[in-house]
N, C-alpha and C positions, 0 to 999 in steps of 0.2 A: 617715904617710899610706899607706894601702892601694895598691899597686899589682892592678887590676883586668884581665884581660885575656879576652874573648872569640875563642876560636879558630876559624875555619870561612869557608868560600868563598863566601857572602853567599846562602846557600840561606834557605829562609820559619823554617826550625826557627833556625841563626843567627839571623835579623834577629827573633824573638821572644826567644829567648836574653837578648840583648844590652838590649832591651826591658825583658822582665823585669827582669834587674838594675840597669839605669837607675832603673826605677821604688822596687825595695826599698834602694835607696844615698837616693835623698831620702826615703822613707817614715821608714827608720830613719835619719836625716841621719849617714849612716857619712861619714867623711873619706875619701875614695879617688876616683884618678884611674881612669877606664871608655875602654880604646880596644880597637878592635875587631881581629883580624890578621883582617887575608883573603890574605898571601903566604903560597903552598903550601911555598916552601922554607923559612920561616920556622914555618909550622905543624908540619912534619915533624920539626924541630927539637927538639919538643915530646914526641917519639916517641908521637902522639897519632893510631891507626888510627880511630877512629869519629869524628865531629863530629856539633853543635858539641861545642867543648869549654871548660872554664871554669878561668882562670889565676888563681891570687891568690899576688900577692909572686912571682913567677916560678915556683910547684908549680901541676902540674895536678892539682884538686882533683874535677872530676865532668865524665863523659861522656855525648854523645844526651841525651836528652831529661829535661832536672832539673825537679822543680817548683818553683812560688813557693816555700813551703814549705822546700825545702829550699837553696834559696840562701839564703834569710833565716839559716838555721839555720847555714850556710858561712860566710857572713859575719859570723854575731854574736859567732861559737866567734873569727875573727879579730881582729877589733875593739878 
């Protein structure tokens, strides 16, 4: 199972983020669990300056602003 992680402080670009990828995990019915961080020490951790930012299996995989498009495309290459 995919581990999924949206990174970011619950700004409107996050809570679309996190959105988006809710939407293409049932679209393509990917098996993966989708939790959101919003802890700053825990995003830092990440060594991750811009947000949001987008976790798979514990790699940050894309920063600011991804399209559908290419989450689909993050996700399928995982799968």
């Amino acid at each position: 199972m995919m581990e999924i992680k949206v990174l970011g402080t619950g700004c409107s670009s996050c809570k679309a983020l996190y959105a988006t990828v809710e939407k293409v995990i049932k679209e393509l019915n990917i098996d993966a669990v989708l939790t959101k961080e919003e802890d700053l020490e825990k995003i830092m951790s990440y060594n991750v300056m811009s947000l949001p930012a987008l976790v798979i299996d514990g790699k940050v995989v894309a920063k600011g602003r991804i399209a559908e498009s290419e989450i689909k495309n993050l996700l399928t290459v995982k799968k």
